[in-house]
C-alpha positions in Angstrom: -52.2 15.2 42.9 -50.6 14.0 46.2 -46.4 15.6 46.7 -45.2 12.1 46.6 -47.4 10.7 43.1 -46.0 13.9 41.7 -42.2 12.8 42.4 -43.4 9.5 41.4 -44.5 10.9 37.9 -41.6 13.0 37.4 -39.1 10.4 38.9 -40.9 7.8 35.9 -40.6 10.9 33.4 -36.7 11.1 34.0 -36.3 7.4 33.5 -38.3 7.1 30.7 -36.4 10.1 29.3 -33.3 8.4 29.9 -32.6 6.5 26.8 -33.6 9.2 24.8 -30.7 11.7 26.5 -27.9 8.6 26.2 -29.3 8.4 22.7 -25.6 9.7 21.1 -24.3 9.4 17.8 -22.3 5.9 17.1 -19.0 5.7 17.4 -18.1 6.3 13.8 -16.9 3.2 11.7 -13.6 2.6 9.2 -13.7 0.2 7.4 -9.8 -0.9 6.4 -9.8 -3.1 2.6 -6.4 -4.5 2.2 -5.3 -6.8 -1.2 -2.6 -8.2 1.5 -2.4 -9.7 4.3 -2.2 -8.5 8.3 0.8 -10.0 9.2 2.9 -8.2 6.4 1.2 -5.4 7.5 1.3 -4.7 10.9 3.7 -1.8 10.5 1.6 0.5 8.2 -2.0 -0.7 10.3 -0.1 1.0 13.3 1.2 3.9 11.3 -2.1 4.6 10.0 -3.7 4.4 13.6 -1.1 6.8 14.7 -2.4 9.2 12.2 -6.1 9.3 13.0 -4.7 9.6 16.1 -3.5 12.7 15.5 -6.8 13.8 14.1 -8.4 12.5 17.7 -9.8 9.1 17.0 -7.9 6.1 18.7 -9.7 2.7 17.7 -11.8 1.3 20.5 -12.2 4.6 22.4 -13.9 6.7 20.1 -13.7 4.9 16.4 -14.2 1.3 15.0 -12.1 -0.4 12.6 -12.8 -3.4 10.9 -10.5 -5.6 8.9 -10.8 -7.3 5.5 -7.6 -9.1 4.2 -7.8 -10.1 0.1 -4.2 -11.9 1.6 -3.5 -12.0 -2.4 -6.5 -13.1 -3.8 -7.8 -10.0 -5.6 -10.8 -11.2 -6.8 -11.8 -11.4 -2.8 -11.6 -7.6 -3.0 -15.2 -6.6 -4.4 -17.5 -8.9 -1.8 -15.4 -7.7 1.1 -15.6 -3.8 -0.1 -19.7 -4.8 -0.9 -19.5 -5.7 2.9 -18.4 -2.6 4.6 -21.6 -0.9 2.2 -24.1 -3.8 3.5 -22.4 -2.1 6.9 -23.0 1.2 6.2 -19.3 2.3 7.2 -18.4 5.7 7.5 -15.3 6.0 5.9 -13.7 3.3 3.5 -9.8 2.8 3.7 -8.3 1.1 0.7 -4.7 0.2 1.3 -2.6 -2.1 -1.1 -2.8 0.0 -4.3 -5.3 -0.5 -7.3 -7.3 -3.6 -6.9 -8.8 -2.2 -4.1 -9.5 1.5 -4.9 -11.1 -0.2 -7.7 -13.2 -2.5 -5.6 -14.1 0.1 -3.3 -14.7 3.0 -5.4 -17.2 -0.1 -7.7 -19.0 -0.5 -4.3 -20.2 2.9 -3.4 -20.6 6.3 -4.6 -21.8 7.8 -1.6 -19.3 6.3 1.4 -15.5 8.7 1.4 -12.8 6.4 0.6 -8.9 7.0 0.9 -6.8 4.8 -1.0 -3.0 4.6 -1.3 0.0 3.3 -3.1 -2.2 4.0 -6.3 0.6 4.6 -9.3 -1.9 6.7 -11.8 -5.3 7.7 -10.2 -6.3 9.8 -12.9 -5.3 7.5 -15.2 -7.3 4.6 -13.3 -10.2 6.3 -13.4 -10.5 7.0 -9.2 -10.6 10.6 -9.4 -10.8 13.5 -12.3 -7.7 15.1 -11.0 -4.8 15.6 -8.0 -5.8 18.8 -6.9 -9.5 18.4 -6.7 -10.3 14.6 -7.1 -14.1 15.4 -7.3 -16.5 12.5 -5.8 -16.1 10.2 -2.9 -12.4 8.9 -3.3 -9.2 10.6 -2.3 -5.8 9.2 -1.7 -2.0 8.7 -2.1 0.0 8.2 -5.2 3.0 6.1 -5.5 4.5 7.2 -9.0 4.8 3.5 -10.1 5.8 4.6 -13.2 8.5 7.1 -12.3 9.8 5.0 -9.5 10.0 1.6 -11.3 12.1 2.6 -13.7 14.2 4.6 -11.7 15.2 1.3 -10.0 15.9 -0.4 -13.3 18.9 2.5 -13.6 19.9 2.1 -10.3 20.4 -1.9 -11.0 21.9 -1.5 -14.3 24.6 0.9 -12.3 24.9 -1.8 -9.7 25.7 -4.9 -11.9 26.7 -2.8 -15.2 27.8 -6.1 -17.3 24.1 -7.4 -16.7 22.9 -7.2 -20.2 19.5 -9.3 -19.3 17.5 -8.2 -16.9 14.2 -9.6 -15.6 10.8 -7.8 -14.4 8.7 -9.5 -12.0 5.1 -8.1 -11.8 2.0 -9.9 -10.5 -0.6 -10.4 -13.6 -3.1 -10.0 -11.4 -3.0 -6.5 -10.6 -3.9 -4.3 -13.6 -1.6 -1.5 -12.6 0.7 -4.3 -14.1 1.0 -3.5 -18.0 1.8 0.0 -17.7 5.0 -0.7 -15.5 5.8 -3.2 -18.3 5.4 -0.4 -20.5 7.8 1.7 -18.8 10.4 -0.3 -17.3 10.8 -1.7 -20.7 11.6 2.5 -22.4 13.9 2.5 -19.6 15.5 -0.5 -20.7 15.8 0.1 -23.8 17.1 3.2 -23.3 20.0 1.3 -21.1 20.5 -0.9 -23.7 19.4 -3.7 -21.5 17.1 -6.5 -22.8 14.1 -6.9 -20.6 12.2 -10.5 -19.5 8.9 -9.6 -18.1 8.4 -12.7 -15.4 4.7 -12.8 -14.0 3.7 -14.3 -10.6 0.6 -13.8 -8.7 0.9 -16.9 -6.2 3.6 -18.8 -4.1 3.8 -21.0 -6.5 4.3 -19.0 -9.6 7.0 -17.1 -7.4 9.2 -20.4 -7.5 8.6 -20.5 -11.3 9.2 -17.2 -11.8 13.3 -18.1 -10.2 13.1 -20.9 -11.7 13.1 -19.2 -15.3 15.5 -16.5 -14.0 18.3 -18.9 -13.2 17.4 -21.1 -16.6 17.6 -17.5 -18.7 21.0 -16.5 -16.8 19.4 -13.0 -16.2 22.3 -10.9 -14.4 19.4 -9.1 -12.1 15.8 -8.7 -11.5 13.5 -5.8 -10.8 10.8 -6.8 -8.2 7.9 -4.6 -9.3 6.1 -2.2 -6.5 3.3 -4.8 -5.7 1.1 -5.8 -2.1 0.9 -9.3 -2.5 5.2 -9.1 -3.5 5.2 -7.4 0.1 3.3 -9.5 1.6 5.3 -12.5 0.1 8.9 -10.4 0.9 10.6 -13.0 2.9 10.4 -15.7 0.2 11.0 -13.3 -2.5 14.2 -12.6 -0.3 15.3 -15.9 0.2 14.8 -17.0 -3.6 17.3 -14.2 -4.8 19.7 -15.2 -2.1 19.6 -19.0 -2.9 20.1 -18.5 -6.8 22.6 -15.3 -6.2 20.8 -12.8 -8.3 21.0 -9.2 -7.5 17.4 -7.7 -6.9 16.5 -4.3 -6.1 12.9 -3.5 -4.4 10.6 -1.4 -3.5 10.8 -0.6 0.3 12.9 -0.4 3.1 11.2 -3.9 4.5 12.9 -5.9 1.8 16.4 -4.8 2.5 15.3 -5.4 6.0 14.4 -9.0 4.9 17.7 -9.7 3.3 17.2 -8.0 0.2 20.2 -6.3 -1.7 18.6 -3.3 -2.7 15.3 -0.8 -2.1 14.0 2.7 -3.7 11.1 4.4 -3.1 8.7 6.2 -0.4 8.5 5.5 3.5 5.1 3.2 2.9 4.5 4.2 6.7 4.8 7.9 6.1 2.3 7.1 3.9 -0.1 5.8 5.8 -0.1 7.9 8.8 -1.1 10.3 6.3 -3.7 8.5 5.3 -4.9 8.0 8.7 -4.8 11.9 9.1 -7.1 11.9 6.0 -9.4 9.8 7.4 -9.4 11.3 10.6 -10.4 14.7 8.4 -13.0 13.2 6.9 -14.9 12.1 9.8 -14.8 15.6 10.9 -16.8 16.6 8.2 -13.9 17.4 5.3 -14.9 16.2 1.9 -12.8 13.7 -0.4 -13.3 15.5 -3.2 -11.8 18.5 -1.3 -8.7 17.1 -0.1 -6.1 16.5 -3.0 -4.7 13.4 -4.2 -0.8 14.1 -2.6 2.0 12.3 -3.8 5.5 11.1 -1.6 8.3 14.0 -1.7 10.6 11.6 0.5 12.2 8.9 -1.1 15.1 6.1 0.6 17.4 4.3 -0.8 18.4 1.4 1.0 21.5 -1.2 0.9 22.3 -4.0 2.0 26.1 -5.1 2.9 25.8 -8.1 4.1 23.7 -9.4 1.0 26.2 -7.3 -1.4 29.3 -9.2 0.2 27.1 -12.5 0.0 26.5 -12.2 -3.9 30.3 -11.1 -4.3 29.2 -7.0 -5.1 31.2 -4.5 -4.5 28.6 -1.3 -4.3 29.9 1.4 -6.0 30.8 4.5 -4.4 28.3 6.2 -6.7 25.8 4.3 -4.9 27.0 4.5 -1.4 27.0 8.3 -1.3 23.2 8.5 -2.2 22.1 5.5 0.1 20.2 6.8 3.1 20.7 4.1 5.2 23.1 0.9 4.8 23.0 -2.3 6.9 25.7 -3.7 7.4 
């Protein structure tokens, strides 16, 4: 063979071989469930990308994340989690609490999921325990039914002469009836009488006030709940138009407006997540990373709402707040 077919036949081997060398594995895909909507959202999506960050995966350069907002409508939840198996995702995030573990972890056995703001896993059925969950899910509990409660007490010692008090809870969301269940001991053990109030649209959030204010209800208990998040401004405004004191969940309430919040940093929350996932895809195994729960709690008031409503916060109150707008 002539010197110059031979560089002819190698040069052709080398470009033939090309595709197979450049042949690298795909840039790994997340696939992110949400019950609410993006908007709402956009400061735990950028929390959460701060934490796979962290692991080394920033989306677009070296991971894909696609989107699926249930913006409220639950029942959206189990075609869009179907999707990201039709997909074959690499890692499942379910963010908004238990309708979409639940879809998620009903989609797949095989393909990890992390969900979060989950109040009982075990008790849900996602995993067999905290410290080892065991299968494909792991997560981050909210303790729903230590927290809810909690912020029944802290009302009651706000507005002590409110002897009815209403719950708001979305009927929706199964994680509903056991925070009826405890917010109720709790109120019973205030001596408070309790009005459950249910609302799992816009619409049924304007009935829901409109019952409060016809049942004189001296405060109201917004329970820990994505589509109430994602709905915070109105919730806001409807507690500041009929002058009833509410307490919430997060900080982003009393951001909104809102009198009152207790509970976990939703953002700590998911960066961790985000750290999870960024495990994961480097080969850790759900069922070997525990099921953690939030040690950091806020408390939150408002002033400006407070002076609105004619409160004057009790310095019982003030001394535990963590942060107080003014």
């Amino acid at each position: 063979m002539r010197r110059r077919e031979l560089l002819l036949v190698l040069a052709t081997g080398m470009i033939g071989a090309r595709p197979v060398r450049a042949q690298q594995k795909a840039m790994p895909v997340i696939g992110f469930l949400h019950s609410g909507s993006a908007e709402p959202a956009a400061l735990v999506v950028a929390a959460f990308r701060q934490g796979l960050s962290e692991t080394g995966y920033v989306e677009g350069q070296n991971v894909a994340i696609e989107y699926r907002w249930a913006e409220g409508r639950y029942d959206r939840l189990p075609a869009m989690a179907a999707d990201f198996v039709d997909r074959k995702v690499d890692l499942s995030v379910a963010g908004g609490g238990l309708p979409s573990a639940l879809a998620a972890k009903n989609a797949t056995s095989t393909i990890p999921i992390v969900f979060t703001s989950v109040g009982n896993p075990v008790g849900a059925g996602l995993v067999t325990g905290l410290a080892r969950p065991g299968g494909n899910l792991t997560g981050f509990s909210v303790l729903a039914g230590d927290l809810t409660p909690k912020r029944l007490e802290l009302l009651s010692e706000l507005v002590p002469e409110a002897k009815l008090i209403a719950l708001l809870v979305n009927p929706n969301n199964p994680a509903s009836e056991a925070v009826v269940r405890h917010v109720g001991e709790a109120a019973r053990a205030k001596g408070r009488e309790l009005h459950v109030l249910k609302a799992g649209s816009e619409g049924e959030i304007d009935a829901a006030f409109a019952r409060l204010v016809e049942m004189h209800a001296g405060g109201l208990v917004v329970a820990a709940e994505p589509f109430f998040y994602s709905r915070r401004d109105q919730l806001v405004e409807q507690a500041e138009r009929d002058a009833v004191p509410a307490i919430y969940e997060l900080r982003e309430y009393a951001l909104a407006g809102g009198l009152i919040s207790y509970g976990p940093i939703l953002t700590g929350i998911y960066r961790q997540v985000g750290i999870y996932a960024g495990r994961i895809l480097n080969g850790a195994k759900p069922a070997d990373l525990p099921v953690q729960q939030p040690t950091t709690f806020e408390l939150v008031i408002n002033l400006k709402t407070a002076k609105a409503l004619g409160l004057t916060i009790p310095p019982s109150i003030l001394a535990r707040a963590d942060e107080v707008i003014e």
